[in-house]
SERO-4910 file (N, C-alpha, C, O; in steps of 0.05 Angstrom, whole numbers):
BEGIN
 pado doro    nc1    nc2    nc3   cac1   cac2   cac3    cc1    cc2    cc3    oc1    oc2    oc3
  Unk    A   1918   2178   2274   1937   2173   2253   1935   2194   2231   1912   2197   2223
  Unk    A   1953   2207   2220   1958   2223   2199   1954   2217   2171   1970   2203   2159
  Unk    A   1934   2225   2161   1925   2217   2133   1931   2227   2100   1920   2243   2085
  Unk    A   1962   2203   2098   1983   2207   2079   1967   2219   2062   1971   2241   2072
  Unk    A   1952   2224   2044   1941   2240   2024   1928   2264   2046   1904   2265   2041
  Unk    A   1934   2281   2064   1908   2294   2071   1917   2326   2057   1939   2336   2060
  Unk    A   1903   2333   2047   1901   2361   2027   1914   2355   1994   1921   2368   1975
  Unk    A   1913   2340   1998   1918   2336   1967   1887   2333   1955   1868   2325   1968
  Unk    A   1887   2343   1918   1872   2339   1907   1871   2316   1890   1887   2316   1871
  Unk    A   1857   2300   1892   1863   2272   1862   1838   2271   1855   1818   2269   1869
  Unk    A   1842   2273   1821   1826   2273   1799   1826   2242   1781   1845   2230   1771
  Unk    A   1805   2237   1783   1811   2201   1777   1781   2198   1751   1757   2204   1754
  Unk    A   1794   2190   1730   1779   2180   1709   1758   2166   1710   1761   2149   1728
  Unk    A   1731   2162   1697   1717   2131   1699   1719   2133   1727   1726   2114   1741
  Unk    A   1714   2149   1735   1710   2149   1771   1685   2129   1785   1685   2117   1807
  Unk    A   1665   2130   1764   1638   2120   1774   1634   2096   1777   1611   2088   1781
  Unk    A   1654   2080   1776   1653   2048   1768   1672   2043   1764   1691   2056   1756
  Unk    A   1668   2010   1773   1689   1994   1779   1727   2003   1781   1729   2026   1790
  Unk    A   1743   1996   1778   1770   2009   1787   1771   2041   1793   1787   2052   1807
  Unk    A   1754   2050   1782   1746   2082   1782   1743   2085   1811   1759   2096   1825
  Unk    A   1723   2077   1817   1702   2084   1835   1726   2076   1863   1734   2093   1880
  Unk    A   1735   2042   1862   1747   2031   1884   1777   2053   1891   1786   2059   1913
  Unk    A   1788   2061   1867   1806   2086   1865   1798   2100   1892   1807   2098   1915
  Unk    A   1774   2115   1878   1766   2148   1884   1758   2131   1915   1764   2145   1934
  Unk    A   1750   2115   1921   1741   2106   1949   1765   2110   1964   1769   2126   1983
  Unk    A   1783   2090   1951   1814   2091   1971   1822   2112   1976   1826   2114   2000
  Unk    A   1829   2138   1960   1849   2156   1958   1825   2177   1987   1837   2187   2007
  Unk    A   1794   2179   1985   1782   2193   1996   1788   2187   2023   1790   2204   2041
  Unk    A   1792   2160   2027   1796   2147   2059   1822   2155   2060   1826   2169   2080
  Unk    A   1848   2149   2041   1872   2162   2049   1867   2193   2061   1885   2199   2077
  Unk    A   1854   2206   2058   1858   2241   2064   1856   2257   2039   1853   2282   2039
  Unk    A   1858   2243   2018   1856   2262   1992   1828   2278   1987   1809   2263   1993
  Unk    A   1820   2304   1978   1802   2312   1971   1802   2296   1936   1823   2292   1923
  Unk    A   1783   2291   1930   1771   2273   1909   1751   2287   1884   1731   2300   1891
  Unk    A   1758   2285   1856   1740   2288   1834   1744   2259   1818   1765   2247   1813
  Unk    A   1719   2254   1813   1710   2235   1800   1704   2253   1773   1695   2275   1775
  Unk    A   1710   2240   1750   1690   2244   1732   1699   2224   1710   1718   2208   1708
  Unk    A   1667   2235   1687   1665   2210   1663   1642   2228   1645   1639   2252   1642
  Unk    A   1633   2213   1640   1620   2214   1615   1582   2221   1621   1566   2237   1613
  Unk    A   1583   2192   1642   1549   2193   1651   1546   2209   1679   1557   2205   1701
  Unk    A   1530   2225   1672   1527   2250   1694   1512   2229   1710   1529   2221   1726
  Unk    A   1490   2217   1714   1475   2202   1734   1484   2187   1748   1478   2187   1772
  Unk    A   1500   2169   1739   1523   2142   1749   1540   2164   1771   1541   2161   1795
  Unk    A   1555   2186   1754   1569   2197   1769   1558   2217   1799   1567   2220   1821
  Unk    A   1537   2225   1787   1529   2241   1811   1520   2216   1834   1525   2221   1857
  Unk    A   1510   2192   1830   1507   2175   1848   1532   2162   1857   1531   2150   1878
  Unk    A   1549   2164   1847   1578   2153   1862   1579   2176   1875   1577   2172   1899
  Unk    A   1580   2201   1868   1589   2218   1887   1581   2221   1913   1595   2220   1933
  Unk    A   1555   2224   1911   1540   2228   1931   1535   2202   1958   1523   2203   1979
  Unk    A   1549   2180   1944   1560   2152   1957   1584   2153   1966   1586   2142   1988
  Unk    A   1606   2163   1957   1624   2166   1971   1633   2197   1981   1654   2202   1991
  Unk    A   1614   2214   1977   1624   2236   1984   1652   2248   1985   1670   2253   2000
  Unk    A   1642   2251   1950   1669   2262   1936   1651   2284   1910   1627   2281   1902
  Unk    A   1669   2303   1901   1658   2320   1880   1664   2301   1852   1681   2285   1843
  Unk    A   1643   2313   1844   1640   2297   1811   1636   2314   1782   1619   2331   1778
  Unk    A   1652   2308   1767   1647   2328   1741   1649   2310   1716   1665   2292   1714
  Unk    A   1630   2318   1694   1624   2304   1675   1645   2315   1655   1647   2340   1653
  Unk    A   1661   2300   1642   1685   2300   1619   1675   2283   1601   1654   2271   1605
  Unk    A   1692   2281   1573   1688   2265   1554   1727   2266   1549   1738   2285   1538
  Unk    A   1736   2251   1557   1771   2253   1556   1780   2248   1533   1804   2247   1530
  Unk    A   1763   2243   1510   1773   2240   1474   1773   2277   1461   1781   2284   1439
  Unk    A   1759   2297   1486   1752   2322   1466   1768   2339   1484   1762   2336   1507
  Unk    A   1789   2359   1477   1808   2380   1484   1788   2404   1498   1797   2419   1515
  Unk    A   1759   2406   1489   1751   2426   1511   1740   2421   1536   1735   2435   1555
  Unk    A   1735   2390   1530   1720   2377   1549   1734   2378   1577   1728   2382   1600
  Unk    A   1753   2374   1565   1780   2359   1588   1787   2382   1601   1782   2386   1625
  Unk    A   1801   2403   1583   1803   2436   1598   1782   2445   1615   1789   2455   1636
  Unk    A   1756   2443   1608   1740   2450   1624   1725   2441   1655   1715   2452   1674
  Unk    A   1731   2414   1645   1732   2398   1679   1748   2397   1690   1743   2386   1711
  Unk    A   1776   2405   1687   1796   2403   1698   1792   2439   1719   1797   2446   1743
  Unk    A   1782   2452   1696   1783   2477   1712   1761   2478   1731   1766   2492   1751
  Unk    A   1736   2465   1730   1719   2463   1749   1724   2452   1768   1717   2459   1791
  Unk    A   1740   2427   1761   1745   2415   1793   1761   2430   1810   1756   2431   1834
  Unk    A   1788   2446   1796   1803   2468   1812   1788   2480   1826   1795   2482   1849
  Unk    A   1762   2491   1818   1748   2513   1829   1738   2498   1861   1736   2509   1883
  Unk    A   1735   2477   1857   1725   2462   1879   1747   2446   1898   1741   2441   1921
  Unk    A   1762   2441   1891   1777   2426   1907   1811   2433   1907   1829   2421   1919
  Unk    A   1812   2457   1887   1847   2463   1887   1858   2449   1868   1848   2431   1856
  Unk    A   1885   2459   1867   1903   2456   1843   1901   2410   1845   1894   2393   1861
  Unk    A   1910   2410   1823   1911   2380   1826   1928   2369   1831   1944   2378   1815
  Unk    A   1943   2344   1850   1962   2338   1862   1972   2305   1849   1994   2297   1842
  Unk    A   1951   2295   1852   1950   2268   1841   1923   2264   1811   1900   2272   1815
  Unk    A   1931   2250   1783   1919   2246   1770   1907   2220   1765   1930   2213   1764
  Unk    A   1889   2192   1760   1888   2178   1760   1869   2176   1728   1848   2188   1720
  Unk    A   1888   2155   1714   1882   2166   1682   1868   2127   1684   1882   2108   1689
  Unk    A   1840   2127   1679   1831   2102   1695   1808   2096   1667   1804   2073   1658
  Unk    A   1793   2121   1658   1780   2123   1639   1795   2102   1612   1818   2105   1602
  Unk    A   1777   2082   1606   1782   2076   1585   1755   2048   1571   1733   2043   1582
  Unk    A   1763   2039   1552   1740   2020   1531   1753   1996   1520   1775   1998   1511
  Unk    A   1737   1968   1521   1755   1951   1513   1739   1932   1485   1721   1917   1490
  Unk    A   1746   1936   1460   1725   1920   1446   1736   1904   1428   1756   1914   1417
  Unk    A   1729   1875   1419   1735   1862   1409   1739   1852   1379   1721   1836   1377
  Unk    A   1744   1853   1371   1749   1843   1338   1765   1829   1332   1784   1826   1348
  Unk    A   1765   1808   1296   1783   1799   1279   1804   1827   1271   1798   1850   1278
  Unk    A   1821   1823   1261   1842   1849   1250   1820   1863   1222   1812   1885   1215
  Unk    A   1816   1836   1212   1793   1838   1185   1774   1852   1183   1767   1865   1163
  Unk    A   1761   1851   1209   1738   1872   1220   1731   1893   1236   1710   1903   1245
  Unk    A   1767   1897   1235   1769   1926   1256   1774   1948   1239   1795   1951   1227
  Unk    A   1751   1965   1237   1755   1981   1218   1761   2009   1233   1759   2017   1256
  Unk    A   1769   2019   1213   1781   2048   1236   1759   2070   1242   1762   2093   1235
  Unk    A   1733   2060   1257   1723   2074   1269   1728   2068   1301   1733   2083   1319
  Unk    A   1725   2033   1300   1736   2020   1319   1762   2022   1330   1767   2022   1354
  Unk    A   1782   2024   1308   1816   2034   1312   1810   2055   1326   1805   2053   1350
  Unk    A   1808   2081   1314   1811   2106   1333   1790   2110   1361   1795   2128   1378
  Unk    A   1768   2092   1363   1756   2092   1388   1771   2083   1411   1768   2094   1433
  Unk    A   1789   2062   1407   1802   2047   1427   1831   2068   1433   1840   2070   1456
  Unk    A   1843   2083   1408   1865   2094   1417   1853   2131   1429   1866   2146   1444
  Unk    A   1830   2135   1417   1815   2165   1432   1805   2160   1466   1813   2177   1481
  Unk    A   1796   2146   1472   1786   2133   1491   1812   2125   1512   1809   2126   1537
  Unk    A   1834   2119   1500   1846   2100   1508   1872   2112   1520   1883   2110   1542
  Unk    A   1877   2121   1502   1911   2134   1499   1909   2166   1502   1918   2178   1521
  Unk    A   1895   2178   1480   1891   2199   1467   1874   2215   1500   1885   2235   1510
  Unk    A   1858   2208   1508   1839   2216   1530   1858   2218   1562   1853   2230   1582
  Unk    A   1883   2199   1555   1902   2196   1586   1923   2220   1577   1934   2233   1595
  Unk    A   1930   2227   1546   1946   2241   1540   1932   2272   1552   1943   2290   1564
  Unk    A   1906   2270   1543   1899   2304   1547   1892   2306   1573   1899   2328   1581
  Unk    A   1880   2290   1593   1893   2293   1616   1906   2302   1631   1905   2322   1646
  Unk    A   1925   2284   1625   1957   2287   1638   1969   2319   1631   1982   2333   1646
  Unk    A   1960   2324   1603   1963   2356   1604   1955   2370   1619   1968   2384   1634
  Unk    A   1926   2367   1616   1916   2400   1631   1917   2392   1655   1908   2411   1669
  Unk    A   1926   2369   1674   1941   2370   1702   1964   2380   1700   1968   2396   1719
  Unk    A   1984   2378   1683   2015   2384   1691   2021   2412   1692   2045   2418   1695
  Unk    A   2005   2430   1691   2019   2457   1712   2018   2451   1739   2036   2451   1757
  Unk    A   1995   2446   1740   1986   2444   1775   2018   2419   1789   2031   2420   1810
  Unk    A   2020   2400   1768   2045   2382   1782   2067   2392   1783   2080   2392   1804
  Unk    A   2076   2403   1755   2095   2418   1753   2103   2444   1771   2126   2453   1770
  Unk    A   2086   2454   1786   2083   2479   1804   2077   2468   1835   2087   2481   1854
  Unk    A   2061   2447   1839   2072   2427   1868   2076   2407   1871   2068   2396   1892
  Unk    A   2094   2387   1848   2092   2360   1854   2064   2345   1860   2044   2353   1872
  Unk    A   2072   2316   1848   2054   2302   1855   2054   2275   1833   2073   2273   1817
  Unk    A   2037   2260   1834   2034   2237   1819   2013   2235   1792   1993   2250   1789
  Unk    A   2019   2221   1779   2005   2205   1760   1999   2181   1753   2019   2176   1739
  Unk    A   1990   2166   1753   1976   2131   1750   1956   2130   1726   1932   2134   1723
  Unk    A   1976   2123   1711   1955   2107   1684   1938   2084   1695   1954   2072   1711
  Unk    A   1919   2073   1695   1911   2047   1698   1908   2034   1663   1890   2040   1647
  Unk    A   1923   2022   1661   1931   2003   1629   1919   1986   1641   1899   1988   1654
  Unk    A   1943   1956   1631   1921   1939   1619   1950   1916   1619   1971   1926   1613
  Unk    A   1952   1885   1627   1969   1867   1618   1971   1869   1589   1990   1855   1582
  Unk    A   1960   1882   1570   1946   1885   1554   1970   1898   1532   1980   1898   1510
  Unk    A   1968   1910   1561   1999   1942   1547   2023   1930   1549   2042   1944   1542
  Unk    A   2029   1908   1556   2057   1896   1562   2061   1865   1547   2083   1854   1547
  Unk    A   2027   1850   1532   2034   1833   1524   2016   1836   1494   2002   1856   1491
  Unk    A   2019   1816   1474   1993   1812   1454   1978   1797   1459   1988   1775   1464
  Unk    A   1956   1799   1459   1925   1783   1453   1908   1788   1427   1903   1807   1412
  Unk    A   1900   1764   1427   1891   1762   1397   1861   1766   1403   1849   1759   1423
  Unk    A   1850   1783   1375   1827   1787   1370   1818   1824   1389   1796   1835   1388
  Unk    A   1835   1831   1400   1839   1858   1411   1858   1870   1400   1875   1873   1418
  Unk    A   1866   1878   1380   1886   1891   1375   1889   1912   1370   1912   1919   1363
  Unk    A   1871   1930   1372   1868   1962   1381   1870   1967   1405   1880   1988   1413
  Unk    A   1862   1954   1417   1856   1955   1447   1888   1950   1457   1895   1958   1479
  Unk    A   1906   1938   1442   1924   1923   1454   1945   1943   1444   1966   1939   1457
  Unk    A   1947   1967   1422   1963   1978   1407   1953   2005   1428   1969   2023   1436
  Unk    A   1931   2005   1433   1919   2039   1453   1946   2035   1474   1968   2045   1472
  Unk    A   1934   2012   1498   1957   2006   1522   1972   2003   1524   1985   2007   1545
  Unk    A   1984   1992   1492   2023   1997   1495   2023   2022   1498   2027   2029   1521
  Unk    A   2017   2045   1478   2021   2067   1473   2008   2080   1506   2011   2104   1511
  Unk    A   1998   2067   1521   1999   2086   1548   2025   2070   1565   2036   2077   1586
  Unk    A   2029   2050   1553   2054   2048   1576   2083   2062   1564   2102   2065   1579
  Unk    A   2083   2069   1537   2099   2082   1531   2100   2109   1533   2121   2122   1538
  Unk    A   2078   2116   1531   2068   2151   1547   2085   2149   1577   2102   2163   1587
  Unk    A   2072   2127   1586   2084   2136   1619   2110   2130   1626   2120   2141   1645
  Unk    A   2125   2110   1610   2154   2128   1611   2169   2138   1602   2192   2136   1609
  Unk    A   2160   2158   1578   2166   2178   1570   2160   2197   1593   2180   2197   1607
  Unk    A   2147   2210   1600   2142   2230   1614   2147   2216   1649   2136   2225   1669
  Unk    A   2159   2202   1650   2168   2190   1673   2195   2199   1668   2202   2205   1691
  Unk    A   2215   2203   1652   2238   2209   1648   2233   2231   1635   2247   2231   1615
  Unk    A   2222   2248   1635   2220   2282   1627   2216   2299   1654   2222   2322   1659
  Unk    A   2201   2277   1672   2183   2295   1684   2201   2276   1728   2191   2273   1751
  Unk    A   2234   2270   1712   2245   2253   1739   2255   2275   1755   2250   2275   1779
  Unk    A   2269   2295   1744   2269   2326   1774   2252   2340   1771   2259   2361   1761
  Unk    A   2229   2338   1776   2208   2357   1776   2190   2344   1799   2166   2351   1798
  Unk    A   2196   2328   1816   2181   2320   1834   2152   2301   1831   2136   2297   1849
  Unk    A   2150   2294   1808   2123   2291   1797   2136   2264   1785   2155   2264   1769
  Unk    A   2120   2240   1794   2123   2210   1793   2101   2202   1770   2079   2213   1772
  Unk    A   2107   2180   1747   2089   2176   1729   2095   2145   1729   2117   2134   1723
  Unk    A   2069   2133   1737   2068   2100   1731   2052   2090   1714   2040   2105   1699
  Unk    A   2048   2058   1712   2019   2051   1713   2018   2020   1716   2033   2001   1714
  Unk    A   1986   2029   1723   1985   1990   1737   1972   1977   1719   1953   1987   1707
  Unk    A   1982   1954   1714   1964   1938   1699   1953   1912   1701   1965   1891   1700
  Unk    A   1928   1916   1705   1911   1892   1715   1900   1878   1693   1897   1887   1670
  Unk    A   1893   1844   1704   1899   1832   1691   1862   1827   1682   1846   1846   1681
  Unk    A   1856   1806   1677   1823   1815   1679   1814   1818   1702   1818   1800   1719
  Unk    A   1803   1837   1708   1785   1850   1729   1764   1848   1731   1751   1850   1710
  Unk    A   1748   1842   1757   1714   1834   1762   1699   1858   1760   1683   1862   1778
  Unk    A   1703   1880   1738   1685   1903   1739   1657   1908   1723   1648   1886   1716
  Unk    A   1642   1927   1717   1625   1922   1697   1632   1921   1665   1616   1914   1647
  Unk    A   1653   1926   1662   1671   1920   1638   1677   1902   1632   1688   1904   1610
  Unk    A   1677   1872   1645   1685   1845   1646   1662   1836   1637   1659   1823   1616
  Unk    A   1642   1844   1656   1611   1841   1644   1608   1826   1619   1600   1803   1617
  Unk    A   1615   1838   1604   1607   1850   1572   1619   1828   1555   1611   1814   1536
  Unk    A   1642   1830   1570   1657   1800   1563   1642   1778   1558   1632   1769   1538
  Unk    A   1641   1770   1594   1630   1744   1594   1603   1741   1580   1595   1719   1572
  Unk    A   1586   1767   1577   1557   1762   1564   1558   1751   1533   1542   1738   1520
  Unk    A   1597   1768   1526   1599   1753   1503   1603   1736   1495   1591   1726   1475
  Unk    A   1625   1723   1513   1631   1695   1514   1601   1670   1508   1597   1650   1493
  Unk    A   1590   1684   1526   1564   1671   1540   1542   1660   1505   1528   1641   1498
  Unk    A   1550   1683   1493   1535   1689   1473   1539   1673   1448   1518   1662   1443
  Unk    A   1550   1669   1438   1574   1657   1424   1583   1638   1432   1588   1624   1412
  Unk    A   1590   1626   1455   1594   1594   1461   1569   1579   1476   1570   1554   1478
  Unk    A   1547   1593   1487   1538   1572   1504   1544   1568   1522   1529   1554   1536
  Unk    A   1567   1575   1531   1576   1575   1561   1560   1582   1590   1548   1603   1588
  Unk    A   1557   1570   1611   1548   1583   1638   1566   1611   1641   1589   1612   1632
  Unk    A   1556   1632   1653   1561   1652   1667   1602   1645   1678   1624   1654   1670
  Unk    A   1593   1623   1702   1617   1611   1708   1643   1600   1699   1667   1599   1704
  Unk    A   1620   1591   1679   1641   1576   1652   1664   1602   1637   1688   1603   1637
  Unk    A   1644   1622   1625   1662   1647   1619   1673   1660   1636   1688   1676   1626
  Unk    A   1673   1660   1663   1689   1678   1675   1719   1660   1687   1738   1671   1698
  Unk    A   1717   1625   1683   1728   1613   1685   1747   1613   1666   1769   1604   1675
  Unk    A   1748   1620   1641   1756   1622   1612   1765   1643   1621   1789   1637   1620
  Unk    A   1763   1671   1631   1778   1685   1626   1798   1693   1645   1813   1711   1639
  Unk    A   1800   1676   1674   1816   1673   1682   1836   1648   1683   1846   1642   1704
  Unk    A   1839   1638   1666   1863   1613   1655   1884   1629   1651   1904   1616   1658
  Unk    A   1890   1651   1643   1913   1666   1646   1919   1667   1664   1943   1662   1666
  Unk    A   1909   1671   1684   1919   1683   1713   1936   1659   1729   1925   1637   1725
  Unk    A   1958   1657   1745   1968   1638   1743   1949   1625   1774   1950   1601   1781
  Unk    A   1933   1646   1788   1920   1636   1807   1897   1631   1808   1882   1629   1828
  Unk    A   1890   1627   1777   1867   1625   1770   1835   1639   1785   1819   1626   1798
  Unk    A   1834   1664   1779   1818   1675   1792   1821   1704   1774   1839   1712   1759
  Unk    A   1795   1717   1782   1794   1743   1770   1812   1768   1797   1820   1770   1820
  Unk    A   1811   1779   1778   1828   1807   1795   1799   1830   1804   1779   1836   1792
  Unk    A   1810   1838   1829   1787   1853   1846   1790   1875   1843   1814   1879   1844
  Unk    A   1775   1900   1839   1782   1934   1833   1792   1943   1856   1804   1965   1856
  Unk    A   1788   1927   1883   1798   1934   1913   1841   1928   1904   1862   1939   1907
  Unk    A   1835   1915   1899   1876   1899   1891   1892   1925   1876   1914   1936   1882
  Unk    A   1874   1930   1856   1881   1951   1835   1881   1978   1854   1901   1993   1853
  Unk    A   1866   1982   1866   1861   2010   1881   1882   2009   1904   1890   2030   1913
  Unk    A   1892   1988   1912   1909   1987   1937   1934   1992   1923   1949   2007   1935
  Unk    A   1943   1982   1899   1966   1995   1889   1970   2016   1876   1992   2025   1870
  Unk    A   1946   2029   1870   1937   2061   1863   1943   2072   1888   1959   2090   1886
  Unk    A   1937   2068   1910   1940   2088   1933   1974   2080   1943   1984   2100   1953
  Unk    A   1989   2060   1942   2019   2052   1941   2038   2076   1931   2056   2087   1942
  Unk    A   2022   2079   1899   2041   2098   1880   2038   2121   1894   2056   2138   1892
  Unk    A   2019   2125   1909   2008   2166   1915   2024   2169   1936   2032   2192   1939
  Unk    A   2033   2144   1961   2037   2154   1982   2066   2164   1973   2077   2159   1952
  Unk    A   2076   2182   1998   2106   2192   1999   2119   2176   1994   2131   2180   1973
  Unk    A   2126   2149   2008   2145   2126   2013   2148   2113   1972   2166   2098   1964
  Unk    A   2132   2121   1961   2136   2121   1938   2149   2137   1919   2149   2134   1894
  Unk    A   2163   2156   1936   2172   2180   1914   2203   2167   1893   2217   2180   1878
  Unk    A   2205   2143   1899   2227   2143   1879   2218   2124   1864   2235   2110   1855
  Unk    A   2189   2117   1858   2179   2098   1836   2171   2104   1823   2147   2107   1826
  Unk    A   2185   2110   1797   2167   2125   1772   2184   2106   1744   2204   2093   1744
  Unk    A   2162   2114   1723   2163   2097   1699   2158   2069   1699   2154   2054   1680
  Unk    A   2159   2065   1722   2141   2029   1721   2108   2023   1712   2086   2034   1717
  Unk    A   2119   1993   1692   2089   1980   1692   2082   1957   1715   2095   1936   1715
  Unk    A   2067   1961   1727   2062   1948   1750   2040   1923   1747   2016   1929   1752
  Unk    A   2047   1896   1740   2031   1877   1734   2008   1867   1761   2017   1855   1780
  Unk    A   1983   1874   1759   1969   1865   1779   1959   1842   1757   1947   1847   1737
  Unk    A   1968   1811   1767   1951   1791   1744   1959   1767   1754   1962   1749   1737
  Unk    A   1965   1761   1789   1968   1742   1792   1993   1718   1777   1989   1694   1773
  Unk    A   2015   1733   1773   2036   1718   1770   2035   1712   1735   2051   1697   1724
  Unk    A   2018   1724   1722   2020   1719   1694   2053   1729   1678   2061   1751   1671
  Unk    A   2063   1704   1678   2086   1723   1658   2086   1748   1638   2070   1747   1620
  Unk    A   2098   1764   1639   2098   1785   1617   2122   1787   1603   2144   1797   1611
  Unk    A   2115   1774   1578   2147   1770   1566   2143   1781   1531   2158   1779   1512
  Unk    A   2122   1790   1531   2114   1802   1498   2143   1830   1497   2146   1844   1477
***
């Protein structure tokens, strides 16, 4: 069987973990040649060397960082075909106590890091087609209270992606993004330890709590998320662009 990604290059954010990682797994089994990168060189060189894929250390909040891994991975794997903007931070606060170190962490990290991205890929798209996938957030499409940096970053990436979903509609080059709803990754973690922390709750108990949203009551899997990441890349997708794509188990999105 013919392997719909085979010679393509995809460069995927937060590669080393959780939706990252299950990403860069799928797209490698599609046929795609693969860069992972992030932040922690160790995490990452051990994903790589696990899935046998190339890996490069970025910081996606700093303009040389981003230029410079972008050009390394060229060197290794060719122009870039598919981007996967996956990198991101989720932290909690009152509005009272979000002070803008916290504000600009969630929109540098968040928004700001998918924006410089998406740049220093778009010659390579612009010159052979290809895709883009924000991974946002239900997050980006509704309000939740007590996140609201976090919740002002993900609008602003779902508004990024269709803007440049309608700049970028004859140019062959497709721009989405999916958004999952809470996810079982090590980012959830953190959650429930908080939950945990602060209420007294079992383990179970918080992860039960945080899927009451979901209308199937259950958490969302980085495998679910990654299967509709590899959906957007294939061909049969070339006329789906500017969509937010709710992975969250039937949760309305009506914000």
């Amino acid at each position: 069987m013919t392997s719909p990604l085979a010679g393509q290059h995809a460069f995927v954010t937060g590669g080393a973990s959780g939706i990252g990682r299950a990403t860069a797994q799928t797209l490698t089994r599609a046929g795609a040649k693969v860069t992972i990168a992030g932040r922690n060189v160790a995490c990452l060189e051990a994903a790589a060397q696990e899935l046998g894929v190339h890996s490069q250390q970025v910081d996606v909040t700093e303009e040389t960082s981003v230029q410079q891994a972008f050009e390394a991975a060229r060197a290794v794997n060719g122009p870039i075909s598919i981007l996967v903007n996956n990198a991101g931070q989720a932290s909690s606060a009152p509005a009272l106590k979000t002070d803008l170190a916290l504000w600009r962490q969630m929109l540098d990290v968040n928004l700001t890091g998918t924006w410089l991205c998406t740049r220093a890929a778009l010659p390579d798209l612009l010159a052979g087609g290809g895709r883009i996938v924000n991974v946002a957030s239900t997050a980006g499409l509704v309000g939740y209270a007590y996140v609201s940096a976090y919740v002002a970053a993900k609008h602003g990436v779902i508004g990024l992606t269709r803007a440049l979903a309608l700049e970028l509609a004859t140019k062959n080059v497709t721009v989405n993004a999916v958004c999952p709803g809470y996810t079982e990754t090590e980012l959830l973690a953190d959650a429930v330890q908080n939950i945990m922390q602060k209420t007294g709750r079992s383990e179970a108990e918080a992860k039960a709590e945080l899927a009451k949203s979901n209308p199937q009551k259950r958490l969302i899997q980085p495998q679910e998320v990654a299967d509709t990441v590899l959906w957007l890349c294939r061909p049969g997708a070339a006329s789906i662009t500017g969509q937010a794509i709710a992975i969250a188990g039937g949760e309305v999105m009506t914000g």
